[in-house]
N, C-alpha and C positions, 0 to 999 in steps of 0.2 A: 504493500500500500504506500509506504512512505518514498520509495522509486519513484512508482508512477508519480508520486503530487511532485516529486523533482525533475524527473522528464516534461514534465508536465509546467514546470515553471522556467526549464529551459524553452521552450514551446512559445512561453507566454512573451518571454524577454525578445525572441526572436521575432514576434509579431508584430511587437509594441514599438521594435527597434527599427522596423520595417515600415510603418505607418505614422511614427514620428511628425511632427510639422518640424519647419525652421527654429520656432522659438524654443521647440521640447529639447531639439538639438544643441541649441546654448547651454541646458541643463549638464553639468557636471555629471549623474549619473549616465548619459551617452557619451559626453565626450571624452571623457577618460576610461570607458569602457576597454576591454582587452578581451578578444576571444583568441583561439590557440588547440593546436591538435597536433599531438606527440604521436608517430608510429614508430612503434618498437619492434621487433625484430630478435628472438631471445632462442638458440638452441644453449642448450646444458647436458653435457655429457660428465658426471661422476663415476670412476670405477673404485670399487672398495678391492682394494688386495689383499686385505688382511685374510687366514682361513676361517672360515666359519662364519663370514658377514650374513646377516641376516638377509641382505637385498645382495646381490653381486654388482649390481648397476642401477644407476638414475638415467634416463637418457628421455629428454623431451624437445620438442620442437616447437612455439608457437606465436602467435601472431596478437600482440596488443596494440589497441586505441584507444588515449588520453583526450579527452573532449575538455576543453577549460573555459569557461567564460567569467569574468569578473568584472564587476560593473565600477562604472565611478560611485560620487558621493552624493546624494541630491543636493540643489544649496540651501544654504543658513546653516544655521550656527551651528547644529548638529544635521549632519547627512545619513541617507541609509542606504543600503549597498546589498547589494546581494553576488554571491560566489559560487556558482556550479560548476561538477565534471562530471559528465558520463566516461565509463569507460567499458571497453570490451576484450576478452580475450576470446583467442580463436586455435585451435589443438590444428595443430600443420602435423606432427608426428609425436604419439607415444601409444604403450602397449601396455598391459597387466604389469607386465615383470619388471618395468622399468618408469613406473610411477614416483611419485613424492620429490620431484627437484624443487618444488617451492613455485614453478610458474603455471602451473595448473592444478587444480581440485583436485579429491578423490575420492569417488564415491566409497561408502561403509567408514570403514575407518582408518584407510588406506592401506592396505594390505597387500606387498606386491602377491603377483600371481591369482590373484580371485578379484580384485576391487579394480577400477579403471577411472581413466581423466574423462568428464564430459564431451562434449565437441566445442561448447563452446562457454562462459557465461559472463556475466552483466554487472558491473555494478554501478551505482548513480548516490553521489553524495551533494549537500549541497549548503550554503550557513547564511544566514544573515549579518550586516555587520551596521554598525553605528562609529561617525567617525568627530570628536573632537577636537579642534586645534588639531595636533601633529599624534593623537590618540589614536588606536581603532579596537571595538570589540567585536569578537565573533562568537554568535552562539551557529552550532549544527557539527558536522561531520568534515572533518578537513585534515589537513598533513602538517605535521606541527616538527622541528628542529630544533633544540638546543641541548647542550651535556647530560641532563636531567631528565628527557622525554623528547623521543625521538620516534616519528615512525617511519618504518624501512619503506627504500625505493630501490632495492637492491635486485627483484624478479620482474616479471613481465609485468602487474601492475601495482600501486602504491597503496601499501596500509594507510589506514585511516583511523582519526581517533574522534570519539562526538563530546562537545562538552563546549566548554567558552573559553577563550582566549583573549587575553589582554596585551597591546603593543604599544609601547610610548614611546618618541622619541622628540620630547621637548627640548630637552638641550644636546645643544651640538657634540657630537661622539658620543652619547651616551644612550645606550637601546635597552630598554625596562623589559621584562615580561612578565606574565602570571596568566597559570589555568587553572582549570578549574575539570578533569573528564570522569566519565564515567562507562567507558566501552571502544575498544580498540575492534577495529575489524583487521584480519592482518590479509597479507599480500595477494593469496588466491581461495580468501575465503569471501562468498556473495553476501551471507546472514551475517547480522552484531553477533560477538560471540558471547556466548553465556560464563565467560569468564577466560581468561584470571584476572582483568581488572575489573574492577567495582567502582573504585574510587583512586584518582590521583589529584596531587593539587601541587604546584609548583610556585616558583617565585627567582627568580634573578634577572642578572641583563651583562652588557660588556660595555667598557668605554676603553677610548682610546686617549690613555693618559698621554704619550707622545704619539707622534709621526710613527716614530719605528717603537711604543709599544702597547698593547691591548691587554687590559685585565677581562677576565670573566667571571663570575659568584654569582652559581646556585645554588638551591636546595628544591627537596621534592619529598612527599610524602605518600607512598603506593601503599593503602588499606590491606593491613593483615600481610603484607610482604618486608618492607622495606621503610628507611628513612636515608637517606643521600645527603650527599651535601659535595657541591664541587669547587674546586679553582683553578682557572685555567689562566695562561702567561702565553705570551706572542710577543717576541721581539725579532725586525728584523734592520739589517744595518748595512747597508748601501754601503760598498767599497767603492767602488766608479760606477761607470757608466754599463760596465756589463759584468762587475761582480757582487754577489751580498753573501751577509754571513745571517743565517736564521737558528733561534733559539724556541723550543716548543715545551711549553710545560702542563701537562695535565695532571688532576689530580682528586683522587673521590675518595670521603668518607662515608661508612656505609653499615648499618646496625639495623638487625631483623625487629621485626615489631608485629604485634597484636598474633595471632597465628603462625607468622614464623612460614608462612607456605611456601616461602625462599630458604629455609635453612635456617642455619641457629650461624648469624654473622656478627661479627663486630671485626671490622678490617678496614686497610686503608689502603690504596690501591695509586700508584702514581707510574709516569712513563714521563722522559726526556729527551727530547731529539734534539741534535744539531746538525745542519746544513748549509753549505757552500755553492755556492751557483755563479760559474765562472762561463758566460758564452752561452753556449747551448747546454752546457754538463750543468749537471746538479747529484751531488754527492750528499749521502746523511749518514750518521750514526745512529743509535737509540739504543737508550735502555729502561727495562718496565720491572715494578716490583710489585706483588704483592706480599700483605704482611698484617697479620692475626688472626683470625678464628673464621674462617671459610673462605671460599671462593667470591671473586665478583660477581655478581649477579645481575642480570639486564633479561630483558625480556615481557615482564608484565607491565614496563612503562613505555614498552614499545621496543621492537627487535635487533633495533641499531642505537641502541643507546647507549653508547660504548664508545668516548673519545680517547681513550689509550693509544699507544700508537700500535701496539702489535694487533690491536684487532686487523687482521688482513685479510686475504680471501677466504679461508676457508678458518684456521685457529686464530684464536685470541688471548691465548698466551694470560689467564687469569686465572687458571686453577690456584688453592690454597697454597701459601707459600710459595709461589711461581717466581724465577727468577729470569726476566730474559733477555735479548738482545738482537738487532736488527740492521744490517746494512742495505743500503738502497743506493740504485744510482738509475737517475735519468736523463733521457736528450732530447733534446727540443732540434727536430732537422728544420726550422727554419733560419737556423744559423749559417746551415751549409743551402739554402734556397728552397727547401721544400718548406713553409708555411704549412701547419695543419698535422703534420707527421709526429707524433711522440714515443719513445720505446721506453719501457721500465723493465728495470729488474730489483729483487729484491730476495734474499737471506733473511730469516728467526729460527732463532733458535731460545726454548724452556728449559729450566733444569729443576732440579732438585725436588720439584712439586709434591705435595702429598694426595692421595689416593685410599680408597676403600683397601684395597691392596696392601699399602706400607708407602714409606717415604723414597724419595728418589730417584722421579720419574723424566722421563724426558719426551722433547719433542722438538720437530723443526719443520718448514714452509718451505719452499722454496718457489716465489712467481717470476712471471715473465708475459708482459704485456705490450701490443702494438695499437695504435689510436690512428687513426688520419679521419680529419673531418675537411670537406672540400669547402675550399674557398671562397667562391664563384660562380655566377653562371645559372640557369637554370634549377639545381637542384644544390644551390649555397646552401649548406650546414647540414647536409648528409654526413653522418658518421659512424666508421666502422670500427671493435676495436675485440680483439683478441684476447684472452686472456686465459692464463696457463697456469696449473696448480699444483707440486707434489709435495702432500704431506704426509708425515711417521710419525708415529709414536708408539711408546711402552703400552699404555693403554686404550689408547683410543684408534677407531677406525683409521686406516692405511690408505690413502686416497690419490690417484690420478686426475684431474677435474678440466674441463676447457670449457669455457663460454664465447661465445659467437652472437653479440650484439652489435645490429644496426639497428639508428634511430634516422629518422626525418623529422625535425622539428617545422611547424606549419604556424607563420599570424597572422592575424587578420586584423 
C-alpha cells in the first residue's frame, strides 16, 4: 500500500510538473527540483575454498534502476519539499546453488540448492522534508551517511532507513546532524524488516577547523544493541603543486546495552592511515586496533557503518582483540593522459585475534581494482570498474571474489 501512494506521488509531481504555469515555475519547489536515474550493472562471483563450505559459490548476475526525484523548497520562510526513488532490480543470471550475493532476494530462507532469486523486484521509498534558513528535516524512508549510521550502497540496490533526519548547516564549515529511525530495509530486501532495528537515535556533525583539517563527533544509541560514540580526524597538507601528505584518524567507543542482542561489548576500536600522493601515485600505510571485551559491531544501525580503515572488500579486520595492518597504492593515468583510468591495489593483514576456538588467529585480503569512467561524448560518465578479492583465514570462510560493475548515471 505505502509503494503505490509513493509511485503514486511520483505520478502526481510528474503531472503537476508538467502543467505548471510561468509563475508556478518561479516557485523554488520546481526550480530547484533535480530528477536522476542510476543504471547499475552488478555481476558477483564469490568462491569459498575452504573444505566443507556450506555454499561452494555465490555467483549472480543482474540489472538495477535508481529512479531519484527531489524537489526544491516552496517559498517563505519555511519550505516543503518532497524526495522520491523508485527502484528496480532485474535477475540477468543466477541459479538454486548459487544464490545469496546480497544483489538479489531469496525466496524461503535462502537456502542454496532448494530456494531461488525472483526474476525481478521493486522497491519505492519516498520522505517529506521542511526547510529553514540553511536547516532541512526529513520525515519517510531514505539513505542516511555518517560514522554512527550508515546504510549500505554496496549491491545492486541501496538500503534504506524510515525515520526523521535533521541537517544544519548554519555556520560556515560546520555540518550538525541528528535522527531519529525506526526500521532499516536492507539492500535486496522489498518488505521493512521486522527487525533488528526498532529504535536508533543519533547526534553529531564535522567542521572544518582548518583548510587542511576536519574534526568529526558522534554518538548513536541502537535499542537493546549498542551505544557508540565516534571521533574522527582528516588532515591533509599540500607539499606543491602535485604532492600532499594525508593523515586519517578514526575512532569508536562502543558498550552493549539493554538486551545485549550485539554481544556483551565494552571496547574501543581505532584505525590510522597515512598517505602520500606524488603525481598520479598515491601510496598509504594503516594500522587498526581493537581493544577490550568483544568485537566491533555494525550492522543493526545499518550494514556499512564501519569507518575503520580495514573495512575493505570482503574482511574488516574487527574481530576481539584484532591487531592489523594495510598497505595501499594507487594511480590516477590521467597523469600519463588517460583522464578517467584509476588502478588500486591493496595488502591487510589481522593477527592475534580471539575466537570461540582460542587466541591467535589470523587473517589477510589481498585487492586489486580497475575504474575508467568516460569522459565525453554521448554516453559522459559511463563507468566501469573491476574488482578482485583473495581472502584466508584460520577461521573464517577462504574466498576468491570478482565484481563487474557498470553504472550510467542519467539528469535531468
Amino acid at each position: 500500500m505505502k509503494s503505490a501512494i509513493l509511485w503514486g506521488a511520483v505520478g502526481v509531481v510528474a503531472v503537476v510538473t508538467t502543467h505548471a504555469n510561468a509563475d508556478e515555475y518561479e516557485s523554488s519547489f520546481f526550480k530547484d527540483s533535480k530528477s536522476s536515474v542510476l543504471l547499475r550493472n552488478f555481476y558477483m562471483n564469490r568462491d569459498y575454498r575452504n573444505p566443507g563450505a556450506s555454499q561452494s559459490k555465490r555467483d549472480e548476475w543482474a540489472q538495477g534502476v535508481i529512479a531519484n526525484f527531489s524537489s526544491g523548497f516552496t517559498n517563505g520562510t519555511v519550505g516543503f519539499g518532497i524526495d522520491t526513488t523508485a527502484m528496480l532490480g532485474m535477475k540477468l543470471d543466477s541459479s538454486s546453488d548459487n544464490i545469496n550475493t546480497g544483489l538479489l532476494p531469496a525466496s524461503g530462507n535462502g537456502v542454496a540448492g532448494s530456494d531461488h532469486a525472483p526474476a525481478d523486484y521493486t522497491k519505492a521509498v519516498g520522505a517529506v522534508k521542511l526547510k529553514y534558513s540553511n536547516t532541512v528535516l526529513k520525515y519517510g524512508e531514505m539513505t542516511v551517511k555518517n560514522p554512527v549510521f550508515m546504510t549500505s550502497d554496496s549491491r545492486l540496490l541501496p538500503e534504506t532507513a524510515e525515520g526523521f533526519y535533521l541537517v544544519s548547516k548554519e555556520v560556515p564549515g560546520l555540518t550538525l546532524e541528528a535522527g531519529h529511525f525506526t526500521s532499516i530495509r536492507l539492500r535486496a530486501q522489498t518488505n521493512r524488516a521486522s527487525g533488528p532495528l526498532t529504535q536508533a537515535d543519533f547526534a553529531g556533525g564535522s567542521y572544518s577547523v582548518t583548510p587542511a583539517l576536519t574534526a568529526s563527533v558522534y554518538a548513536s544509541s541502537i535499542k537493546d544493541y549498542w551505544d557508540k560514540r565516534y571521533l574522527g580526524l582528516t588532515w591533509i597538507k599540500p607539499l606543491d603543486l602535485k604532492s600532499a601528505f594525508t593523515l586519517d584518524f578514526n575512532g569508536y567507543d562502543q558498550k552493549s546495552k539493554g538486551q545485549a542482542l550485539g554481544g556483551d561489548l565494552d571496547l574501543r576500536a581505532f584505525s590510522l592511515k597515512a598517505g602520500y600522493r606524488f603525481g598520479g601515485h598515491s601510496a598509504a600505510l594503516a594500522y587498526q586496533v581493537i581493544d577490550g571485551r568483544g568485537a566491533y559491531k555494525y550492522g543493526a544501525d545499518g550494514s556499512d557503518t564501519n569507518y575503520l580503515v580495514n573495512y575493505i572488500q570482503y574482511m574488516d579486520a574487527t574481530h576481539a582483540g584484532e591487531h592489523s595492518w594495510q598497505a595501499r597504492y594507487d594511480y590516477d593515468f590521467a597523469a600519463v593522459g588517460v583522464p578517467g583510468l584509476n588502478f588500486m591495489t591493496r595488502y591487510a593483514r589481522g593477527d592475534n585475534f580471539k575466537t570461540s576456538a582460542g587466541d591467535g588467529a589470523k587473517e589477510w585480503e589481498r585487492n586489486i581494482s580497475l575504474a575508467y569512467t568516460i569522459q565525453a561524448g554521448p554516453v559522459k560518465n559511463l563507468n566501469f570498474k573491476i574488482r578482485q578479492a583473495t581472502y584466508r583465514s584460520d577461521i573464517n570462510s577462504q574466498i576468491d571474489e570478482v565484481r563487474v560493475i557498470t553504472e550510467y548515471p542519467l539528469s535531468f
